[in-house]
C-alpha distance (Angstrom), angle and dihedral (degrees) to the residues before:
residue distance angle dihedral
X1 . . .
X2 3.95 . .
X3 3.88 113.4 .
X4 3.72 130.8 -163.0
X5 4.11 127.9 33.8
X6 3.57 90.5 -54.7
X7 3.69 95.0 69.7
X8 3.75 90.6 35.4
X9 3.29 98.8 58.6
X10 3.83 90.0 39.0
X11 3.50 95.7 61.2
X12 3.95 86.7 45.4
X13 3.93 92.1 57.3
X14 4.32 92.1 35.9
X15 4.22 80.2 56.6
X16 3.81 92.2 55.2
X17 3.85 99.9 35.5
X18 4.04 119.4 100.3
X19 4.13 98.8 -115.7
X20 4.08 108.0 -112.0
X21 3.86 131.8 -174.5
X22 3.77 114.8 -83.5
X23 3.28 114.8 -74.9
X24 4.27 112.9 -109.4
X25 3.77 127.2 -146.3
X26 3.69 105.5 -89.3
X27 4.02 138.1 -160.3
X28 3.73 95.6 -148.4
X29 3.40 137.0 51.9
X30 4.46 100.2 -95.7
X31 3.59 133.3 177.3
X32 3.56 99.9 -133.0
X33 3.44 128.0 172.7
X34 3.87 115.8 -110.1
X35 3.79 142.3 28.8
X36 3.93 113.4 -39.7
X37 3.60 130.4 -120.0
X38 4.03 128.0 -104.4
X39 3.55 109.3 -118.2
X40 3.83 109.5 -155.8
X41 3.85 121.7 -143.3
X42 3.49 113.2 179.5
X43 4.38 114.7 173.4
X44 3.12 119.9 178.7
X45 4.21 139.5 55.4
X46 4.32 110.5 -0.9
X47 4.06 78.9 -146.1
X48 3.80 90.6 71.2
X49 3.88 95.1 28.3
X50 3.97 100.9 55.6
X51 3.55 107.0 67.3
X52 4.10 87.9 42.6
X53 3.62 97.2 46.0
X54 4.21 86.0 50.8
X55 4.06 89.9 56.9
X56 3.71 101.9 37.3
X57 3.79 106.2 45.7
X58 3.72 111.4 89.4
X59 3.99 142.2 144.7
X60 3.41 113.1 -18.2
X61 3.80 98.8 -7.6
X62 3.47 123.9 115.2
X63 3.52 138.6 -161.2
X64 3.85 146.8 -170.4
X65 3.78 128.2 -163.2
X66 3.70 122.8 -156.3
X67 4.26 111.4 -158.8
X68 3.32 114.5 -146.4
X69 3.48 98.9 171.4
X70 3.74 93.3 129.2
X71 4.23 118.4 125.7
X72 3.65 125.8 -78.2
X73 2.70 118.4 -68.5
X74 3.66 92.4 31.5
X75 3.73 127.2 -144.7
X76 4.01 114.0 -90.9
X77 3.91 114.1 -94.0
X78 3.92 109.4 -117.1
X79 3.88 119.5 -102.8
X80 3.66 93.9 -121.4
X81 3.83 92.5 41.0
X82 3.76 88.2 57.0
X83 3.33 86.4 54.4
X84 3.45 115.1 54.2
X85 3.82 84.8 37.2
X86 4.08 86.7 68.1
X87 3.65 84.5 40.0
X88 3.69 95.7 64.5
X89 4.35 82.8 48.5
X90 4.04 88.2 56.2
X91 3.71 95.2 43.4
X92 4.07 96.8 53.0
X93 3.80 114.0 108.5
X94 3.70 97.6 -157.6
X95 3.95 134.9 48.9
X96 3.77 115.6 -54.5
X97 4.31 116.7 -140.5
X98 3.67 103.1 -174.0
X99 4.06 105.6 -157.0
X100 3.91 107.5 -154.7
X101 4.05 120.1 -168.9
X102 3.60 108.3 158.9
X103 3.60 121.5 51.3
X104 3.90 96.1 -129.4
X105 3.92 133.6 133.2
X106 3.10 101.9 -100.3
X107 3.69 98.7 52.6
X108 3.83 81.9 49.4
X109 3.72 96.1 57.4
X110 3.58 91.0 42.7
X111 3.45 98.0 47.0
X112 3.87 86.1 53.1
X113 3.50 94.8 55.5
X114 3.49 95.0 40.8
X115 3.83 88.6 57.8
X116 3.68 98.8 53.3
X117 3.93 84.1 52.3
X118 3.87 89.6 62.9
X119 3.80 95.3 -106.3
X120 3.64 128.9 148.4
X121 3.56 117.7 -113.8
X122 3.85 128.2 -167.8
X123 4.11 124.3 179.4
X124 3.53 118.3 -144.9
X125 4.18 119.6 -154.9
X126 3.49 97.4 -159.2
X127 4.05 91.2 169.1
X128 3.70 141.9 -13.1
X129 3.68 98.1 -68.9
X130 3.73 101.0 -133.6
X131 4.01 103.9 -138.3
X132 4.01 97.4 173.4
X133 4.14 88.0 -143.2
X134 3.78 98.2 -44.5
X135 3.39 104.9 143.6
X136 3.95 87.5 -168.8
X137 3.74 95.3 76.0
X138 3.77 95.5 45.7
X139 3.86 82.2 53.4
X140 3.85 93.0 53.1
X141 3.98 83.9 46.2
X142 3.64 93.4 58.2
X143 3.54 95.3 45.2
X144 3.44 100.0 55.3
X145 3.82 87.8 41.2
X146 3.89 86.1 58.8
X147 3.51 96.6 40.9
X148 4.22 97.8 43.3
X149 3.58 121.6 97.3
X150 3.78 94.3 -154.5
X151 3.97 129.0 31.7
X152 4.04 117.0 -151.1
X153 3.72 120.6 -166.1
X154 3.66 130.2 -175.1
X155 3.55 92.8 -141.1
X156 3.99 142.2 4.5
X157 3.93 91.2 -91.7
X158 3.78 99.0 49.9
X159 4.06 80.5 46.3
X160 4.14 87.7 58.9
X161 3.88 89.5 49.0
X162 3.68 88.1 50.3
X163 3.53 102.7 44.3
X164 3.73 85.8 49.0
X165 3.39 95.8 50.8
X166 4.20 93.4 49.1
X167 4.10 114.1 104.2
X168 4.06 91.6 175.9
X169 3.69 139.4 42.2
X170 3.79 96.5 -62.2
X171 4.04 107.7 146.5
X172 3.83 113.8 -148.6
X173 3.82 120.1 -123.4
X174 3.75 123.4 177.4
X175 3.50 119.2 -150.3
X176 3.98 128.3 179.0
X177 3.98 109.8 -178.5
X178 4.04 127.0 41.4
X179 3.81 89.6 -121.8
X180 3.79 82.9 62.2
X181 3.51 97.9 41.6
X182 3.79 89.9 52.6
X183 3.78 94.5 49.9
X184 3.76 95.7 44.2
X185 3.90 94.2 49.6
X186 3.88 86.9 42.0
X187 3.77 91.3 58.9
X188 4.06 93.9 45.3
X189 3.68 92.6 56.0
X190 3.38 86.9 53.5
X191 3.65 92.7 66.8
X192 3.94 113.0 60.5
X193 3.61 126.0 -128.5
X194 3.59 109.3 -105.1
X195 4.10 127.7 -165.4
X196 4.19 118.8 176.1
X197 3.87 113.9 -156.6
X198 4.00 121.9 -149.5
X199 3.46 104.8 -173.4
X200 3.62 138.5 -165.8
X201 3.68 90.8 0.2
X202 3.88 131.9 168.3
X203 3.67 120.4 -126.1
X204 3.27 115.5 -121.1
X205 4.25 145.0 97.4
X206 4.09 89.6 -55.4
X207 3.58 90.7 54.6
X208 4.10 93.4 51.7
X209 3.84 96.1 45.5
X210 4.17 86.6 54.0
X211 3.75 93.4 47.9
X212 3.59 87.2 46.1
X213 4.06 99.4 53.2
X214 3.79 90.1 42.6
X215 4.09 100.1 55.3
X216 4.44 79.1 44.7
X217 3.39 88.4 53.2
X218 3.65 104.5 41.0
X219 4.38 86.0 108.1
X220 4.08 105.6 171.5
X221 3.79 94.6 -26.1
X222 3.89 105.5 80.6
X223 3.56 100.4 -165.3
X224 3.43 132.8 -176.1
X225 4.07 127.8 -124.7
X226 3.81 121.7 -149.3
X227 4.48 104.7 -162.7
X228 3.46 102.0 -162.8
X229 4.19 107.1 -159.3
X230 3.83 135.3 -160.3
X231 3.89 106.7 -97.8
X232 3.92 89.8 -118.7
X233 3.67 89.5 65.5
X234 3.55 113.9 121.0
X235 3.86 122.2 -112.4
X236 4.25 92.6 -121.9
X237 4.36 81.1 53.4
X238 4.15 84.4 53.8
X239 3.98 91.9 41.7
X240 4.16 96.8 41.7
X241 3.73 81.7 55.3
X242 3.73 104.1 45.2
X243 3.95 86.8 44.8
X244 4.30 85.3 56.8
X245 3.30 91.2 41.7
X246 4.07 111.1 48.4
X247 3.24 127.1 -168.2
X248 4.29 91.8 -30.2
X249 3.49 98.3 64.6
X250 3.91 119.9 67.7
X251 3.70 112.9 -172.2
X252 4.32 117.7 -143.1
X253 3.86 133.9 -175.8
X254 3.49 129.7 -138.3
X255 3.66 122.5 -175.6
X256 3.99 88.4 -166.5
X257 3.48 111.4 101.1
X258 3.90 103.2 -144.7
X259 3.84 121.5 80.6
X260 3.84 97.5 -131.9
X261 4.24 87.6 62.2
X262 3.81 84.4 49.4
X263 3.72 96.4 47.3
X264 3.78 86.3 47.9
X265 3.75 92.5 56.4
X266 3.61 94.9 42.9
X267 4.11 86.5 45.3
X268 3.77 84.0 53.0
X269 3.49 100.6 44.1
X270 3.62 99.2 48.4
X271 4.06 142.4 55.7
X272 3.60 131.5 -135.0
X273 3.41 134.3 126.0
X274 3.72 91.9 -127.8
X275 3.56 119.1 34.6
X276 4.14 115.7 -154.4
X277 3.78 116.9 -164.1
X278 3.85 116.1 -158.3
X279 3.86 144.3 161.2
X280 3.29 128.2 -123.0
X281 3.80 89.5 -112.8
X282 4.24 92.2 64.1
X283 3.99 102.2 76.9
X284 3.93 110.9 173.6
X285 3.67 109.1 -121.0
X286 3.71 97.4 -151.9
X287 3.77 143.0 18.2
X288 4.12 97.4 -98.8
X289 3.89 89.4 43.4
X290 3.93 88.8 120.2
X291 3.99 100.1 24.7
X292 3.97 97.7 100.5
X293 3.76 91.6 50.9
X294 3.57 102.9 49.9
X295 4.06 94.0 45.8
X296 4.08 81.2 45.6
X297 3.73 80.8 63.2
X298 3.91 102.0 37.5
X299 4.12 88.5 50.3
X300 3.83 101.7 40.3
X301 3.15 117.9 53.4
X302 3.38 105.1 -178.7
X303 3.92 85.7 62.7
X304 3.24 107.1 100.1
X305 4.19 105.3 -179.5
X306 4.02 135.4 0.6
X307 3.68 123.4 -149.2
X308 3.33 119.7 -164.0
X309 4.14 113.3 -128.7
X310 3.52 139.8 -172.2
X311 3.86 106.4 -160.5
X312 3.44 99.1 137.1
X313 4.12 151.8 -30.0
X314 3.36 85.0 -86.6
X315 3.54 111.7 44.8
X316 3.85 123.4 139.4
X317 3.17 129.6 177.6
X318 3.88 123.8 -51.1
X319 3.87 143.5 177.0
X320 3.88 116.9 -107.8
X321 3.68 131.3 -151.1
X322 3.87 90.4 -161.3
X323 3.83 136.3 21.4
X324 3.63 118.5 -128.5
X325 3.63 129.0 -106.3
X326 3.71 93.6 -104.8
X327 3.88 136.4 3.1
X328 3.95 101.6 60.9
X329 3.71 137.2 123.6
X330 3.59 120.6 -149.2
X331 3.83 131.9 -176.2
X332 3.85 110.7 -116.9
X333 3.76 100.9 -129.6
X334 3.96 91.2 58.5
X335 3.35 90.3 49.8
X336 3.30 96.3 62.4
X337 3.87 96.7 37.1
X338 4.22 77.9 60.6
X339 3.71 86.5 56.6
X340 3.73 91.9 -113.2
X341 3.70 135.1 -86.4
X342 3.64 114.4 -21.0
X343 3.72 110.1 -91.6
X344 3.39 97.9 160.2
X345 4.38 94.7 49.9
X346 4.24 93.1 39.2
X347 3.88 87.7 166.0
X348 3.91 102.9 54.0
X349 4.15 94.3 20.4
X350 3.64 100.7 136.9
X351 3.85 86.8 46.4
X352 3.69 90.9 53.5
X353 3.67 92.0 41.1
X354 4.09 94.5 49.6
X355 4.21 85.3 57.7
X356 3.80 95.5 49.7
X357 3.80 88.6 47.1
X358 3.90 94.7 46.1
X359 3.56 88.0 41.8
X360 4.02 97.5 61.3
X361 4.06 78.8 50.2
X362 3.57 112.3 -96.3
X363 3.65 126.8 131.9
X364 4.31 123.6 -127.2
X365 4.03 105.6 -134.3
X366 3.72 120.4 -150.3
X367 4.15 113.2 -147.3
X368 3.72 124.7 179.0
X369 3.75 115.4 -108.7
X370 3.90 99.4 -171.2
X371 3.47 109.8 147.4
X372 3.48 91.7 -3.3
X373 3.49 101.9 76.9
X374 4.02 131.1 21.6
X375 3.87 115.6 -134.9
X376 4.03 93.3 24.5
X377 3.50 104.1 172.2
X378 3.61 127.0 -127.0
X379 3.93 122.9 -107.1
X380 3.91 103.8 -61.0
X381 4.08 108.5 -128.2
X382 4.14 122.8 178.1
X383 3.75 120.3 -164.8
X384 3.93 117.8 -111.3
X385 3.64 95.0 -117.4
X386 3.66 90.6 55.7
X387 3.86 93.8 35.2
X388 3.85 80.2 62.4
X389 3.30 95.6 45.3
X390 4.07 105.5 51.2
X391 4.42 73.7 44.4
X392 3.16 99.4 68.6
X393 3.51 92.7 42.5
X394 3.51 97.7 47.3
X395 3.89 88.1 55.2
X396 3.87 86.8 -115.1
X397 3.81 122.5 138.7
X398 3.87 105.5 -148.9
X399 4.15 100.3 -164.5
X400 3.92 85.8 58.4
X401 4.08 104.2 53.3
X402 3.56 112.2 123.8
X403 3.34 116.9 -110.7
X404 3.93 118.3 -74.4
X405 3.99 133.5 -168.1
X406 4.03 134.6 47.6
X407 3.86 96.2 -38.8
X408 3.68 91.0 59.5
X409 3.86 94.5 43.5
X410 4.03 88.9 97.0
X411 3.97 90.0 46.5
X412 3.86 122.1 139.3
X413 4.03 128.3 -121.6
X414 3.87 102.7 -69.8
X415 4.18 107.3 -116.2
């Protein structure tokens, strides 16, 4: 049985949503109907992998296992292995948890690429890797550390090493049996990977107070916040912040001056597997105020982004033709299907980026945010002649969208 908001406000979206076929692995990116599929990647020793891979694989998930069981040091990967291998990440429809057990490079590089994909990556110390003085190991072990989501431990001590070896927001678990190994990664991929974006932003007193209301209401989701600065900012700005912030907040510079080329550099700089994109003026006003949007976008997958509106006391949800400028969630993958935020229109970016996304076929959801969110912003609207406008621009071709809104929720793979 899920626990917590999550599952909550899952089985409040699951009650609403038209029922669809299961969802099938996928090469390309598809907006399917219905909840995606985990796809398991577990690198690393086939010891430690077998006995998880046997519990966690079930209907309709799928899962690939890369051995690197070879001798230290172990023989280079293959350029064009590498590369299909990160293929394989790119071409998965559902939500990627890459499972690494060996500190190696090749579970570092594919751990990296994974993470800039939006997947969710958990290290496993299964035993004191014994590096006989090769420094190169310990700095594959840090950087998955860094990189990981999750930290598992066999035991309290290996959880020490880890913990002291972590530079991000990796949470320590320790685990002792595979049973509990496979239950305890089961129930972290079941929570998605979440990173909110403030960017350009001032310094200053309305900066602090959203910071502040964020990491209180963080609830069960512990997301991550990327605070990308002006260039001129001074370095006791950067280190007041990173101070406030901990180990969750990870402070940028941009010396562009729009905010879509600072959202682009935070997009690029951070993971996730849904990427939220506030101003400092929206402070959630209580510890759920962004569950019903992200299990919106864990359940539906031809949903491509929520904002979160305040129209009216009795808003529900609605279709959008645009997203707003600020208060959205997006999942990572369609993101970069839309080519990213719009560097190249900075003024009407989230217009342009609301067409690419709607183009590929997903729809943009509209949720209330009353009470759950302070500075919601009204229903976004764009005029037709500018709608046109930022189209052609954009390279988008408005009479040939696919269809968007509740009678295309059931809608098929597009050919």
């Amino acid at each position: 049985m899920r626990r917590g908001w999550l599952g909550r406000a899952i089985a409040l979206v699951r009650r609403r949503r038209i029922t669809a076929a299961p969802v099938q692995a996928s090469t390309e990116l598809q907006p399917t109907a219905g909840p995606r599929p985990i796809g398991w990647w577990f690198v690393g020793s086939t010891m430690g992998i077998a006995p998880l891979r046997a519990a966690l694989e079930g209907p309709g998930a799928a899962a690939r296992v890369i051995a690197i069981d070879g001798a230290d040091p172990e023989p280079p990967t293959p350029p064009a292995d590498l590369r299909r291998l990160k293929r394989e990440i790119e071409g998965f429809s559902g939500r990627v948890v890459l499972v690494a057990n060996r500190p190696a490079s090749l579970a570092v590089a594919l751990a990296t690429h994974a993470r800039a994909r939006g997947a969710r990556l958990v290290y496993q110390k299964t035993e004191a890797w014994e590096t006989r003085g090769s420094a190169r190991l310990e700095l594959e072990e840090d950087t998955l550390a860094g990189l990981a989501d999750h930290l598992i431990a066999d035991d309290v001590a290996l959880g020490r090493l880890l913990r002291s070896r972590a530079r991000g927001t990796g949470l320590v678990h320790v685990a002792t049996a595979d049973a509990e190994r496979a239950t305890l990664l089961a129930s972290l991929a079941a929570r998605p990977s979440l990173t909110l974006l403030l960017a350009p932003v001032e310094p200053g007193a309305q900066l602090d107070a959203a910071i502040a209301a964020l990491l209180k209401h963080r609830g069960e989701l512990a997301y991550g916040l990327a605070i990308v600065l002006p260039g001129a900012a001074g370095e006791d700005v950067e280190q007041h912040l990173e101070e406030q912030g901990g180990a969750a907040l990870r402070v940028l510079r941009s010396g562009a001056t729009s905010r879509a080329a600072a959202q682009a550099l935070a997009q690029r700089a951070t993971g996730g597997e849904i990427v939220g994109v506030l101003s400092p003026e929206q402070r959630p006003c209580r510890d759920d105020w962004c569950a019903a949007a992200v299990a919106l976008l864990l359940e539906r997958g031809e949903v491509g982004a929520v904002a979160l509106i305040d129209e009216s006391p009795n808003a529900t949800e609605c279709d959008l033709e645009v997203l707003p400028a600020s208060g959205f969630l997006v999942r990572r993958d369609v993101l970069a299907a839309a080519q990213g935020f719009a560097e190249d229109l900075p003024e009407h970016a989230e217009v342009a980026l609301s067409l690419r996304i709607r183009q590929l076929g997903f729809g943009l959801i509209g949720l209330p945010a009353r009470g759950l969110l302070d500075g919601a912003l009204g229903k976004p609207v764009c005029a037709p002649a500018l709608l046109q406008r930022i189209a052609r621009r954009a390279g988008v071709a408005l009479g040939q969208r696919p269809a968007t809104g509740p009678q295309s929720r059931g809608m098929q793979p597009q050919p």
